[in-house]
VEXLUMKOL-670363 format. One record per residue: residue in three letters; x, y, z of N, C-alpha, C in turn; residue number from 0. Coordinates in steps of 0.05 Angstrom, whole numbers. Atoms other than C-alpha are relative to their C-alpha. Last residue first. Layout:
// VEXLUMKOL-670363
   aa    n_xx    n_yy    n_zz   ca_xx   ca_yy   ca_zz    c_xx    c_yy    c_zz    i
  ALA       X       Y       Z       X       Y       Z       X       Y       Z  NUM
...
***
This chain:
// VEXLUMKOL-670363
   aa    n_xx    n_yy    n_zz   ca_xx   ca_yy   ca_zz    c_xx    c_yy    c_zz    i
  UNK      25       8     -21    -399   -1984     604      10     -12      21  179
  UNK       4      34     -15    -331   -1959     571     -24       8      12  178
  UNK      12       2     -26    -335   -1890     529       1     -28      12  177
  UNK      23      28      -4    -291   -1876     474      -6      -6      23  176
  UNK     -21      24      -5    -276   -1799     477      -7     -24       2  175
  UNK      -7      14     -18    -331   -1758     459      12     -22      -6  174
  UNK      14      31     -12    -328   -1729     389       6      -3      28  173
  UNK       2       6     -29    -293   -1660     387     -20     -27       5  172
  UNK     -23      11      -8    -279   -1672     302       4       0      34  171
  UNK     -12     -11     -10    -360   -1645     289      23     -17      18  170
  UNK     -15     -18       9    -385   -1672     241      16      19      14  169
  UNK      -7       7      12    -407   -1747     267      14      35     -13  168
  UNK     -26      20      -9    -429   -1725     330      19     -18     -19  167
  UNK     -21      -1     -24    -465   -1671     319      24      -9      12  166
  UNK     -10     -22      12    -495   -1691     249      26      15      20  165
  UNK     -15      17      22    -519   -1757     277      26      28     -17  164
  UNK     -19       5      -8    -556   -1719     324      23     -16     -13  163
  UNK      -4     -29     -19    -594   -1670     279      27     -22      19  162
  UNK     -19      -5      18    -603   -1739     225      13      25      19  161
  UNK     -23      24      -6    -628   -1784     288      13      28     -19  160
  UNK     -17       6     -16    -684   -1724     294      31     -10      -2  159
  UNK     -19     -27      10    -693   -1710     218       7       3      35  158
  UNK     -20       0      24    -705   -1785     213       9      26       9  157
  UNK     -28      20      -8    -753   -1790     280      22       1     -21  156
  UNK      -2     -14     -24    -799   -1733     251      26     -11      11  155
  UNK     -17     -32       4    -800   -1755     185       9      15      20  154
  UNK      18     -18      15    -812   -1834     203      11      32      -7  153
  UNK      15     -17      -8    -759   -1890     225     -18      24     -14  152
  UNK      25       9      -3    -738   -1954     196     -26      15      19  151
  UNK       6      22       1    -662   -1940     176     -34     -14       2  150
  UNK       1      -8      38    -655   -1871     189      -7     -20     -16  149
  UNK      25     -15       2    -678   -1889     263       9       0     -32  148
  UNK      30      14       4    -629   -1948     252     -19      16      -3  147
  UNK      -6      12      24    -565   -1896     243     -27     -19      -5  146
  UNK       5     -13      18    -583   -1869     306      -2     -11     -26  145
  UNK      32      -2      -9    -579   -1933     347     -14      17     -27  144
  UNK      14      24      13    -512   -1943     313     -28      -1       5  143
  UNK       5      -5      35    -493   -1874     335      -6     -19     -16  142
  UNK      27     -23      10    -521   -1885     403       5       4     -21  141
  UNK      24      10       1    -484   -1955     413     -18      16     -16  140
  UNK       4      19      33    -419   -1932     382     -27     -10       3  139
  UNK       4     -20      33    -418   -1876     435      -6     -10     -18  138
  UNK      31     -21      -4    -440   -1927     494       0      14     -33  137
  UNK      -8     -26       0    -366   -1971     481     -29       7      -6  136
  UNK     -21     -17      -6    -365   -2035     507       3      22      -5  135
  UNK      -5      15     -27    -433   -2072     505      20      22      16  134
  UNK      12     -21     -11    -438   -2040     434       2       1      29  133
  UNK     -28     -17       0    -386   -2099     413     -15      30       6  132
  UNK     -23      -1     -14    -435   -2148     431      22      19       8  131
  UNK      18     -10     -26    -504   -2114     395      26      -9      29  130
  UNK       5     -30     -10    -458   -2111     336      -6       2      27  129
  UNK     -19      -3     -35    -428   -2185     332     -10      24      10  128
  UNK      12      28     -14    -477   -2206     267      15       6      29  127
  UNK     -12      16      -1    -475   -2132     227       3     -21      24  126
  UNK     -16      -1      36    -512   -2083     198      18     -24       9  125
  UNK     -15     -22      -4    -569   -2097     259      23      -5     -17  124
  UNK     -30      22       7    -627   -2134     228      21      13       9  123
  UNK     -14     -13      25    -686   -2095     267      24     -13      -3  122
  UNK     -28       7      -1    -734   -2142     311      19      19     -24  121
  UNK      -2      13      13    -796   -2113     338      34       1     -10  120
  UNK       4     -20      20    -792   -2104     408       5     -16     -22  119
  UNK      14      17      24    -785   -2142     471       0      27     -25  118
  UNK      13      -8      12    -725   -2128     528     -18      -6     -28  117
  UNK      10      -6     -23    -671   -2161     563     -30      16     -10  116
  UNK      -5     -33      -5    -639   -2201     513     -26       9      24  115
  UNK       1     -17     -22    -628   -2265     528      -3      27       8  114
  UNK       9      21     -14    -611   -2292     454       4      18      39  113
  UNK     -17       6     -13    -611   -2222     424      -3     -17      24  112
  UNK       0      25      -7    -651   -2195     364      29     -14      15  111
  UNK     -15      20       9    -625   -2124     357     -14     -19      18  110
  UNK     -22       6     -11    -690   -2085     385      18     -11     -26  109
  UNK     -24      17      14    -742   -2038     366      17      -6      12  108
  UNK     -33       4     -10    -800   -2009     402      13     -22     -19  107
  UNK     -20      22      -1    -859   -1974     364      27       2      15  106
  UNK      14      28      -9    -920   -1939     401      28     -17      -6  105
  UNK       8      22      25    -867   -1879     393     -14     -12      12  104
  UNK      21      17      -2    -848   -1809     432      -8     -28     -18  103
  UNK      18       6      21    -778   -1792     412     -21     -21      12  102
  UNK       6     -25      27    -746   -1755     461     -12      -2     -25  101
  UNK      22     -24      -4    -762   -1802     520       4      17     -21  100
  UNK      29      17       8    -736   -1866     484     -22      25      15   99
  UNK       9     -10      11    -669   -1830     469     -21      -3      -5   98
  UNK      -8     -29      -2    -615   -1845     516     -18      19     -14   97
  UNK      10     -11     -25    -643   -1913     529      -3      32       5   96
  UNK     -27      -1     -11    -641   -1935     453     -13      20      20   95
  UNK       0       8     -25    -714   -1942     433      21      -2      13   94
  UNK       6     -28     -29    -711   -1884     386     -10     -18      22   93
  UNK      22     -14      16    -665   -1937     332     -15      24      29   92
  UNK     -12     -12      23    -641   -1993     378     -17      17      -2   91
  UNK      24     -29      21    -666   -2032     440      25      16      -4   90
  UNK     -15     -15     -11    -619   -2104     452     -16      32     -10   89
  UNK     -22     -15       9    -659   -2163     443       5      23      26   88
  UNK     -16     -13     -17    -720   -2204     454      23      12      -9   87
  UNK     -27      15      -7    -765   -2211     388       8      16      25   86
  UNK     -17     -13     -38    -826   -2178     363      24     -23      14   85
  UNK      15       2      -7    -827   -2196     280       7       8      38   84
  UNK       9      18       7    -785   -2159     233     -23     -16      17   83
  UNK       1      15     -26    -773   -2094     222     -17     -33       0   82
  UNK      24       5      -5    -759   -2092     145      -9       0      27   81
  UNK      14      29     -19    -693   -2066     133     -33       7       8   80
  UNK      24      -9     -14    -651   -2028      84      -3     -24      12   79
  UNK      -1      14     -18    -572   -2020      71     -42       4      14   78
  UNK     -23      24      11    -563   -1986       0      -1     -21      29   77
  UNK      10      21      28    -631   -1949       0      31     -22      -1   76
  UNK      29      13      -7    -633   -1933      77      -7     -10     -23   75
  UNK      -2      24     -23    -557   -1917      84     -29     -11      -7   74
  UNK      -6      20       7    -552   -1860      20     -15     -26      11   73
  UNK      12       3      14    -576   -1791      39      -6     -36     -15   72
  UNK      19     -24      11    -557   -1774     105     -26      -4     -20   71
  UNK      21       4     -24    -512   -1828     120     -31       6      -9   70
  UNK       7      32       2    -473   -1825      58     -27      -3      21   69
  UNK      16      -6      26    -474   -1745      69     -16     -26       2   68
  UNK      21     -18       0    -451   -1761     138     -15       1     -24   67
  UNK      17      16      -8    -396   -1801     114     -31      11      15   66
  UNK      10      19      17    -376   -1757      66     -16     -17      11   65
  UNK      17      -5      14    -369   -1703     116     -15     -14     -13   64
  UNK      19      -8     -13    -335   -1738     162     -24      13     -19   63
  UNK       2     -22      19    -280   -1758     117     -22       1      12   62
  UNK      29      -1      19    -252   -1807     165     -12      16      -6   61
  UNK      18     -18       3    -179   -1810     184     -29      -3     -10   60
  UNK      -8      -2     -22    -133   -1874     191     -32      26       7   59
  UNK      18      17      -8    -135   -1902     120      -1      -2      28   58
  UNK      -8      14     -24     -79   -1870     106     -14     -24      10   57
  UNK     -11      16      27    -112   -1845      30      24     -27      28   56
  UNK     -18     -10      16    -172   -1817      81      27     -12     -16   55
  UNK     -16      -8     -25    -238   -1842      99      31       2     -23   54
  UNK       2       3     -29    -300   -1852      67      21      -1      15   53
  UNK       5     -28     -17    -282   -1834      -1      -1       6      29   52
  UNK      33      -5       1    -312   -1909     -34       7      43      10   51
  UNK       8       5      28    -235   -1927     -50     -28      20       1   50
  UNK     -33     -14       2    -209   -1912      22      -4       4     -29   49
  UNK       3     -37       1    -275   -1932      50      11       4      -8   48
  UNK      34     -17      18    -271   -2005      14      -9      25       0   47
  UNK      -9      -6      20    -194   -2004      39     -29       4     -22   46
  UNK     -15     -31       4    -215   -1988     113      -1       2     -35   45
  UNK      16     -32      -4    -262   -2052      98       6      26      -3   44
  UNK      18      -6      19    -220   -2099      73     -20      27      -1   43
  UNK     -20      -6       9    -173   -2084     140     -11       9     -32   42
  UNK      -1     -30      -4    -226   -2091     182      19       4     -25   41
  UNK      20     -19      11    -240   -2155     145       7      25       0   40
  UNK       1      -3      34    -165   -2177     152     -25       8     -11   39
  UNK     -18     -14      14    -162   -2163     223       1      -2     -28   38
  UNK     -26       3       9    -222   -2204     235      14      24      -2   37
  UNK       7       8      26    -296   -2177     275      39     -10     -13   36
  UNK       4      42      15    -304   -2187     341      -6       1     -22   35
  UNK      26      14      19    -319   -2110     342      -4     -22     -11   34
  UNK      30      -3      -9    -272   -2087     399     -20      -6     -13   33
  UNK       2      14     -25    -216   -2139     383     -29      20       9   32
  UNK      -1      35       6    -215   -2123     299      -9     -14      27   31
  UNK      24       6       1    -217   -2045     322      -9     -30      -1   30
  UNK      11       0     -17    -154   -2054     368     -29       3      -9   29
  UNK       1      31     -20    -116   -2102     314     -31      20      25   28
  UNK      15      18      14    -129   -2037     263      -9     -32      19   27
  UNK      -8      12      19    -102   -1987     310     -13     -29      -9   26
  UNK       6      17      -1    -122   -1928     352      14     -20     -23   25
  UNK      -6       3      31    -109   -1859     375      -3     -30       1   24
  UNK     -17      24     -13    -161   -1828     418      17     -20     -17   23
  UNK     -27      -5       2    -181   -1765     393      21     -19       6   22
  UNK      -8     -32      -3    -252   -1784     389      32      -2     -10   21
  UNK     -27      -6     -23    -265   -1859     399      15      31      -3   20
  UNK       5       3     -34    -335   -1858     370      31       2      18   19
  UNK      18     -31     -19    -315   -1833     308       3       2      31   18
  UNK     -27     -28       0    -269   -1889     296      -7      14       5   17
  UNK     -14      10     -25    -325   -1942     317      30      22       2   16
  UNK       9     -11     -19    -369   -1900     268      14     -13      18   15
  UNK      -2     -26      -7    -330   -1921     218      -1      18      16   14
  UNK     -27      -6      -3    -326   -1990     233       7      26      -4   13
  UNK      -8       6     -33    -394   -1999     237      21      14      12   12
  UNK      22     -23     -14    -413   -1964     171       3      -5      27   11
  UNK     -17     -37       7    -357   -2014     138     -13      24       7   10
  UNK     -18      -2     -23    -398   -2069     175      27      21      -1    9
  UNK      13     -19     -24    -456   -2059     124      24       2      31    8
  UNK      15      34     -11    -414   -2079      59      -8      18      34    7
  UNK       2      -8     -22    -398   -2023       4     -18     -22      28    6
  UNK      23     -15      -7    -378   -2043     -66      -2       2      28    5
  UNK      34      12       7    -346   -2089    -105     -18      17      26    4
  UNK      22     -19     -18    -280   -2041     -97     -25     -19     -13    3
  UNK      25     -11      17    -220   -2076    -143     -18       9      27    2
  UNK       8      16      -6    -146   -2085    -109     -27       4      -7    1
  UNK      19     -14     -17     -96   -2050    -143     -25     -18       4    0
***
C-alpha cells in the first residue's frame, strides 16, 4: 500500500474539476488534458483523496461532504496565502467577474499572469497551470475563485464564498462542465 504524506494543493483542483463537470462522466487522461497537469499526478492525487476521505474507494466519486467540511474548516490553515504585491493576471477570490458586484471591496485579486488583462494584488493560485485550465471550463473558475475568498478574504466575504461553495459543491445537480 502506497503511504499518504499528506494533502498537496492541486488535489483541491482536481476535485473541484469533478464537481464542476456534473453528471458528466469522465476519465483520468480527460482530467490530466484539462488541467495540464500528468496522468500520473492525477492519478497520485485521486489516491491522496482516496486515503485522505475525499473521494470514494473507486476513486471516481467525491465525498462532497467531506470536501466541503475540508473546505469549510481546513483550506486556509493547510493551504494559506499572503496576497502578494499588484501584479497583472487573471481576477480571483470576489474579483471573479460573476462576483465583483456582490461583494463590495477596495481589494482586487488576481492569479499572476504574463499578459493578464487586469491589475490586482497577486494571490498564489494552488497550482502553476490553474489560471490556463480555468480558460476552459467557467464552473472550475468560480469554485476556485471561491475557494480564494476563503483563502484571503474577511467575515463577510468567507461566509459569502462558504454559502456558494456549499451550493455547488453539496448539492449532486452541479452544472454540467461549462466551455467559454
Amino acid at each position: 500500500m502506497r503511504k499518504h504524506n499528506g494533502m498537496r494543493p492541486q488535489d483541491i483542483v482536481i476535485l473541484l474539476a469533478i464537481i464542476s463537470y456534473g453528471k458528466k462522466d469522465w476519465l483520468m487522461k480527460d482530467l490530466a488534458i484539462s488541467l495540464y497537469i500528468s496522468q500520473s499526478e492525477v492519478s497520485e492525487s485521486l489516491h491522496r483523496s482516496q486515503v485522505a476521505g475525499l473521494i470514494d474507494y473507486n476513486k471516481h466519486r467525491v465525498n462532497r461532504n467531506a470536501l466541503y467540511e475540508f473546505l469549510e474548516f481546513g483550506l486556509a490553515y493547510v493551504f494559506p496565502v499572503q496576497p502578494g504585491q499588484v501584479a497583472s493576471g487573471m481576477p480571483t477570490a470576489h474579483s471573479h467577474p460573476a462576483f465583483k458586484n456582490k461583494i463590495i471591496s477596495e481589494q482586487f485579486y488576481v492569479w499572476p499572469e504574463p499578459g493578464g488583462s487586469v491589475r490586482g494584488f497577486a494571490v498564489e493560485p494552488l497550482y502553476n497551470k490553474q489560471a490556463k485550465a480555468v480558460k476552459e471550463n467557467s464552473e472550475l473558475y468560480k469554485l476556485l475563485a471561491m475557494v480564494d475568498v476563503l483563502r484571503v478574504g474577511n467575515r463577510r466575504e468567507i461566509k459569502f464564498a462558504k454559502d456558494i461553495l456549499a451550493k455547488s459543491i453539496l448539492h449532486e445537480s452541479s452544472p454540467e462542465h461549462h466551455q467559454n
